[in-house]
C-alpha positions as CSV (number, residue, x, y, z in Angstrom):
1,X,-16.5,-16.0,-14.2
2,X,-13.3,-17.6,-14.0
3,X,-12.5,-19.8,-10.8
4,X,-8.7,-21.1,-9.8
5,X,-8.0,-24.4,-9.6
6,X,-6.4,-26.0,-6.4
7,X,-3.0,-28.0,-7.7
8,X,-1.8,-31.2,-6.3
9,X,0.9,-33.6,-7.2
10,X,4.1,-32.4,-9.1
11,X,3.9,-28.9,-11.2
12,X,6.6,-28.1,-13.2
13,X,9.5,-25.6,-11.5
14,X,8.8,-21.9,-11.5
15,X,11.0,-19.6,-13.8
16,X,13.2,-17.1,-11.4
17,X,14.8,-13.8,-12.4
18,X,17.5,-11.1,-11.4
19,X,16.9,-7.7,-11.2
20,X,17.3,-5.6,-14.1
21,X,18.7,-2.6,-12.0
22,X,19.8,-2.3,-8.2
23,X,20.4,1.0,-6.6
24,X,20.1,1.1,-3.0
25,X,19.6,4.6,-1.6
26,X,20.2,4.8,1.9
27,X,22.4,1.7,4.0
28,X,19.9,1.6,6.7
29,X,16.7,0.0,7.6
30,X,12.8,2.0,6.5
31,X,10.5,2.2,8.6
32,X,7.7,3.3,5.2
33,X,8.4,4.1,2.3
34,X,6.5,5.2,-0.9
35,X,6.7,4.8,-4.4
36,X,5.1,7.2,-7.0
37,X,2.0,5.8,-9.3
38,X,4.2,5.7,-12.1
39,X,7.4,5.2,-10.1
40,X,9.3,8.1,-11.3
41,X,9.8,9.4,-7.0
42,X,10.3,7.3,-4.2
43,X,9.7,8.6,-0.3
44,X,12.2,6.9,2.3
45,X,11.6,6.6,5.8
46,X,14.5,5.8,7.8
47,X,15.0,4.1,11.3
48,X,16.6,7.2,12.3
49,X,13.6,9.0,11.1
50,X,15.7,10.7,8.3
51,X,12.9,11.4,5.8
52,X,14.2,11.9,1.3
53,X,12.3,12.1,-1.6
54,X,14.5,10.7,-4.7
55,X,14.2,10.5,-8.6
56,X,14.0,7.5,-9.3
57,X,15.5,7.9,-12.9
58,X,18.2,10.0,-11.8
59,X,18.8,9.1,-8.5
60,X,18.8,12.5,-7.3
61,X,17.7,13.6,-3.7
62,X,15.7,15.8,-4.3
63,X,14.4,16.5,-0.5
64,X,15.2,15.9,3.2
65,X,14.1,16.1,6.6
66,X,15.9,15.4,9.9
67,X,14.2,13.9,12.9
68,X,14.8,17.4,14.6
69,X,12.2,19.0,11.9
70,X,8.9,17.2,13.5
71,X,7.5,17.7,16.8
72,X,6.7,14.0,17.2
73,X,8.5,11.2,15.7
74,X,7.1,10.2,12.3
75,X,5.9,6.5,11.0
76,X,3.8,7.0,8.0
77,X,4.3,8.5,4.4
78,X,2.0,9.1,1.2
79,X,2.7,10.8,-1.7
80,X,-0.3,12.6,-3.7
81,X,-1.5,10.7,-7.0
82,X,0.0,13.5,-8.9
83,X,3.1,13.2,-6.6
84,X,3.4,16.9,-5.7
85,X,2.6,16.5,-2.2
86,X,3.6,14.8,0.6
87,X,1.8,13.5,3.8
88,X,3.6,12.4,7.0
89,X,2.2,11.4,10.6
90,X,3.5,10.4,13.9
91,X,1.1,8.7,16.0
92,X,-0.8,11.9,16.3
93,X,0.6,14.8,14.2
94,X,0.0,14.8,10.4
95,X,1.9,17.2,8.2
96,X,1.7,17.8,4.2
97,X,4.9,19.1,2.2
98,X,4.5,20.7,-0.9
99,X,7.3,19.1,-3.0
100,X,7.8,22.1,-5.5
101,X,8.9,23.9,-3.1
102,X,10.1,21.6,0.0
103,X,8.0,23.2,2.3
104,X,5.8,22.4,5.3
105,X,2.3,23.8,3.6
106,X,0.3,22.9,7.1
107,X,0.3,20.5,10.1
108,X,-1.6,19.8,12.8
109,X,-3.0,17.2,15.6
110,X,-5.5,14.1,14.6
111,X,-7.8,12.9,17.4
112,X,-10.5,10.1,16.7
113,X,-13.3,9.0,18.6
114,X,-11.0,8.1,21.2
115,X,-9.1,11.4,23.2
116,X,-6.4,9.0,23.1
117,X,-6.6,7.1,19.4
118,X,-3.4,7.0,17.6
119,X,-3.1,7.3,13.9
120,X,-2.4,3.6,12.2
121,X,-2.8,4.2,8.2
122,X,-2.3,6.9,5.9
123,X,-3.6,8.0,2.4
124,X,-3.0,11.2,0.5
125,X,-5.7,11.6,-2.9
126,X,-4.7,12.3,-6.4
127,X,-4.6,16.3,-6.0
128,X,-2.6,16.7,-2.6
129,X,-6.1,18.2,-1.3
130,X,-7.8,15.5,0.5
131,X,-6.5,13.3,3.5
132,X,-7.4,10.0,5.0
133,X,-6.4,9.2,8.4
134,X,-7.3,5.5,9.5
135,X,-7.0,5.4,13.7
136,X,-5.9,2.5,15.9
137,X,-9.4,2.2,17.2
138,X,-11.2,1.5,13.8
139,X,-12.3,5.0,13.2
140,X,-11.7,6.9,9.7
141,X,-10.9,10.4,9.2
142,X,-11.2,12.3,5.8
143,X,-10.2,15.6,5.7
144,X,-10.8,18.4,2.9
145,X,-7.7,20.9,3.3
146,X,-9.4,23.1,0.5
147,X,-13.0,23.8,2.6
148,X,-11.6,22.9,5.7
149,X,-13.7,20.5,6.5
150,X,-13.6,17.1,8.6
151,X,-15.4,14.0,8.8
152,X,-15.1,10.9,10.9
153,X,-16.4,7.6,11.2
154,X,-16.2,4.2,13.1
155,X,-17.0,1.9,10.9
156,X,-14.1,-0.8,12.1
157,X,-13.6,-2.9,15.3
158,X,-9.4,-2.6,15.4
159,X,-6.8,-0.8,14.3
160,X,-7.0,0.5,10.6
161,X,-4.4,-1.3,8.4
162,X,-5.6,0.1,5.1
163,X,-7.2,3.4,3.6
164,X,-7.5,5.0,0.3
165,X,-10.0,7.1,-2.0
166,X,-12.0,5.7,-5.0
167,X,-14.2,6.7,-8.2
168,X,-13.0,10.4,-7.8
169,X,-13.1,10.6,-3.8
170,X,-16.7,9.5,-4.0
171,X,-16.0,6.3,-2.2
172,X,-13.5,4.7,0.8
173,X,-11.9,1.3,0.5
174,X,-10.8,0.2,4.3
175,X,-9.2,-2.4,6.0
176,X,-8.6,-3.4,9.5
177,X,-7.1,-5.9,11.5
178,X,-11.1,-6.8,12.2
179,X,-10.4,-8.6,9.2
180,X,-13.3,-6.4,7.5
181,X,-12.6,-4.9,4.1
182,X,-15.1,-2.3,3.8
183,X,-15.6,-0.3,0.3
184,X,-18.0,3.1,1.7
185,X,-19.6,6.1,0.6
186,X,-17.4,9.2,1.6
187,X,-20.0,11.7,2.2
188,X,-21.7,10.0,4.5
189,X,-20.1,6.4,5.5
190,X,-22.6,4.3,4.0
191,X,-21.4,1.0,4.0
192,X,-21.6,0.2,0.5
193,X,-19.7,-3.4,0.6
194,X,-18.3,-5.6,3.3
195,X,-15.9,-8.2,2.8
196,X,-14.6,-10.4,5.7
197,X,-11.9,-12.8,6.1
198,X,-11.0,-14.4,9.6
199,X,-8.0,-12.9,10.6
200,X,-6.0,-9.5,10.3
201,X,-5.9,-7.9,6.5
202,X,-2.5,-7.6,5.3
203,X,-2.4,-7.0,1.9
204,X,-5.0,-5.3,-0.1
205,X,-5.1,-4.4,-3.9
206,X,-7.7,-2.9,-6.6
207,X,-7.3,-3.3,-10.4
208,X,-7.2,-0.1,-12.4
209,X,-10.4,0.0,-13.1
210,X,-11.8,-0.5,-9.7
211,X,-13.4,-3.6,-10.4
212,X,-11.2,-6.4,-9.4
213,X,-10.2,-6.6,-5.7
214,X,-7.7,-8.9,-4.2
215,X,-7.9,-9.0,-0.2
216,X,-5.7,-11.5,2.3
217,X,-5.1,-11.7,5.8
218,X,-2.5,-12.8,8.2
219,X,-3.0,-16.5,8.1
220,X,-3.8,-18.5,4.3
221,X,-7.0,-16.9,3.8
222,X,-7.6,-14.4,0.9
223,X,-10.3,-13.8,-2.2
224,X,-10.0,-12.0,-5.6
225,X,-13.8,-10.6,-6.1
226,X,-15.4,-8.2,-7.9
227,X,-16.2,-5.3,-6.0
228,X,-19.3,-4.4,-7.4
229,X,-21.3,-7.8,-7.7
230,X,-19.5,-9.3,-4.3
231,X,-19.0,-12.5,-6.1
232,X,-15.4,-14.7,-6.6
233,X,-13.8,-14.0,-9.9
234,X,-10.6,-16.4,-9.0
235,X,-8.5,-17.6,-6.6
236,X,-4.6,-18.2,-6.3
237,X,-3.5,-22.1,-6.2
238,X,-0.7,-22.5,-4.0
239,X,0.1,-25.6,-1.9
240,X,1.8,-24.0,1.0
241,X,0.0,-23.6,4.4
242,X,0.3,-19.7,6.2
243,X,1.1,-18.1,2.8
244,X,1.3,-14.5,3.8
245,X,0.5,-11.6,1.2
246,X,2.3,-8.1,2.6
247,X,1.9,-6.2,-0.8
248,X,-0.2,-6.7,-3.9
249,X,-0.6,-5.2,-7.2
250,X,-2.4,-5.5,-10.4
251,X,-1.1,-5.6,-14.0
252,X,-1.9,-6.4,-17.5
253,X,-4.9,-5.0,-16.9
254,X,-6.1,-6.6,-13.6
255,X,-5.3,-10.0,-16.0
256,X,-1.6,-10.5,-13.7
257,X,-1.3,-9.7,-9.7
258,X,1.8,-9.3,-8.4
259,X,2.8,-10.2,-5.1
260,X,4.9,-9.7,-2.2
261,X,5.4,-11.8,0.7
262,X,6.4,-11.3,4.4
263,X,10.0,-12.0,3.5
264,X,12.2,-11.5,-0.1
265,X,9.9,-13.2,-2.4
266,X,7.8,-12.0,-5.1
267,X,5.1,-13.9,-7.0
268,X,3.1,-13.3,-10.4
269,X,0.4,-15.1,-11.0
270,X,-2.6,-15.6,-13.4
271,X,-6.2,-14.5,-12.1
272,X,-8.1,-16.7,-14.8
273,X,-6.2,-20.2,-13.9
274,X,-5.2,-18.8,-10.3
275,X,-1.5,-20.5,-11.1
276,X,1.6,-18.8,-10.5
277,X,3.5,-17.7,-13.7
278,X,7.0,-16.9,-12.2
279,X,8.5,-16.3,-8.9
280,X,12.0,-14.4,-7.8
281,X,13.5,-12.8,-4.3
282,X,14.4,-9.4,-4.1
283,X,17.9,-8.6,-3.4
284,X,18.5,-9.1,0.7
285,X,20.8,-6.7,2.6
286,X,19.8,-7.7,6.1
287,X,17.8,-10.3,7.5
288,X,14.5,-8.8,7.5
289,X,14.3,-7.4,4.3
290,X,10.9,-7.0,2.8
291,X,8.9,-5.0,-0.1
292,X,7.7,-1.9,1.0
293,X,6.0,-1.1,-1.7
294,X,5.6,-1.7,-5.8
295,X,4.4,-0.1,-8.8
296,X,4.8,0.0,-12.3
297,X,7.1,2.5,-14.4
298,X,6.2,3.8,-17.6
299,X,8.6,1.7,-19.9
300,X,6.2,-1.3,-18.0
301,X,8.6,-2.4,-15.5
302,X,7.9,-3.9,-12.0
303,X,9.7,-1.4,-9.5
304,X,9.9,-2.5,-5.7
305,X,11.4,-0.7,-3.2
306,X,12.2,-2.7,-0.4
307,X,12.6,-1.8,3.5
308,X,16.7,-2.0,3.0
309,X,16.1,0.9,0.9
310,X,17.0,-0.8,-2.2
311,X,15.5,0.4,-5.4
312,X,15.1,-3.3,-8.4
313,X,13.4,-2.9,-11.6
314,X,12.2,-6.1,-12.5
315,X,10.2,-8.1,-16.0
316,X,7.3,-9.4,-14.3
């Protein structure tokens, strides 16, 4: 078990980086965005709910909707695992594209618990076939577009910030602004593990392998467990106070975790010492940019695509 250690006094500067490649798609602002698992497509959502699918490598567009195309305006994107299908919701209305083809395979209206529940999170599973819908009133919906069949369950006390499938759709990692992470068994929401920090979660991240779990909220707080004992297998050392986590990721296998803050900067750090190995910004074209999302391409390079809709490979 490998513990971080809490730093004080002087450390000696952080190395910084520049991008190996830039390539910024559209010259407005995202409201989502999705990257591919091996980050060969990237899904942009733009303010004026223009909705593309690119190739990353070429740079081709390879899709495109107009705002005129949904009945309801859309916030929320997820590309299938095997990155053949596409999800999209509004607050209510969830619709899958097939992205052979381009075209709408079904759509139709989400209701929780609540009549008047909106949706808040989104997850699409590896085959296109299964959906996860988390609502704004802490319920979770799953739903098997092969059988047909629906399942929901309030296992949260706030809006759902966070869903996706594990260990072959057997099991549900969620997280809400409860500030509960909850790891539960699909088939019939049997809370399997519970992890709770104090305030909203923000950023959320498994390892490869399912076994290492990083989890942070809106303040300072956040753990790196494992999440099959419970127990603390590290924790990052930083001095600042209020360091928020928006995006996380695992490398090296679960060895690194990447991370993204609430503004440009990006951080890589080592889970066995819990010290940060290098830091960098990404590249700014307004204000408020921030990561949308990261992942890792197969030459082994960090990709972030960022809510300017700017595309960076980076050496991590």
């Amino acid at each position: 078990m490998a513990f971080g250690l809490i730093l004080t006094g002087c450390s000696k500067p952080v190395a910084k980086q520049q991008a190996n490649s830039i390539h910024r798609y559209i010259a407005d602002n995202l409201i989502d965005a999705d990257l591919s698992s091996d980050a060969k497509l990237a899904v942009t959502l733009s303010r004026t709910r223009e909705l593309s699918v690119w190739d990353n490598v070429s740079k081709a567009l390879l899709h495109q909707w107009q705002v005129e195309d949904f009945d309801e305006p859309t916030y929320l994107v997820s590309l299938s695992g095997n990155s053949q299908y596409l999800a999209v919701t509004g607050k209510h209305r969830v619709s899958i594209f097939d992205l052979n083809s381009g075209r709408l395979e079904l759509s139709w209206l989400a209701q929780g618990f609540d009549s008047d529940a909106s949706i808040s999170s989104l997850f699409l599973n590896q085959n296109g076939k299964r959906v996860l819908l988390g609502m704004n009133e802490g319920s979770v919906i799953s739903v098997d577009l092969e059988s047909k069949q629906l399942s929901m369950f309030q296992l949260h006390d706030g809006p759902i910030s966070h869903v996706e499938f594990l260990s072959y759709d057997e099991r549900i990692l969620s997280a809400a602004h409860d500030g509960h992470a909850l790891i539960w068994a699909s088939s019939n929401g049997q809370v399997i593990k519970d992890f709770s920090l104090p305030l909203r979660i923000t950023s959320i991240s498994f390892d490869e392998a399912e076994r290492r779990l990083f989890i942070a909220d809106a303040l300072d707080k956040h753990i790196i467990v494992d999440s099959y004992s419970g127990k603390s297998i590290g924790q990052l050392a930083f001095l600042d106070r209020y360091r928020y986590f928006r995006q996380a990721i695992f490398v090296d296998r679960g060895k690194t975790l990447i991370t993204a803050s609430s503004k440009q900067k990006i951080m890589s750090w080592d889970i066995s010492s819990g010290k940060e190995n290098k830091h960098w910004n990404i590249t700014a074209f307004t204000a408020g940019t921030t990561v949308l999302d990261m992942a890792i391409n197969p030459s082994g390079q960090l990709i972030t695509l960022s809510s300017d809709g700017a595309l960076e490979s980076w050496d991590y």
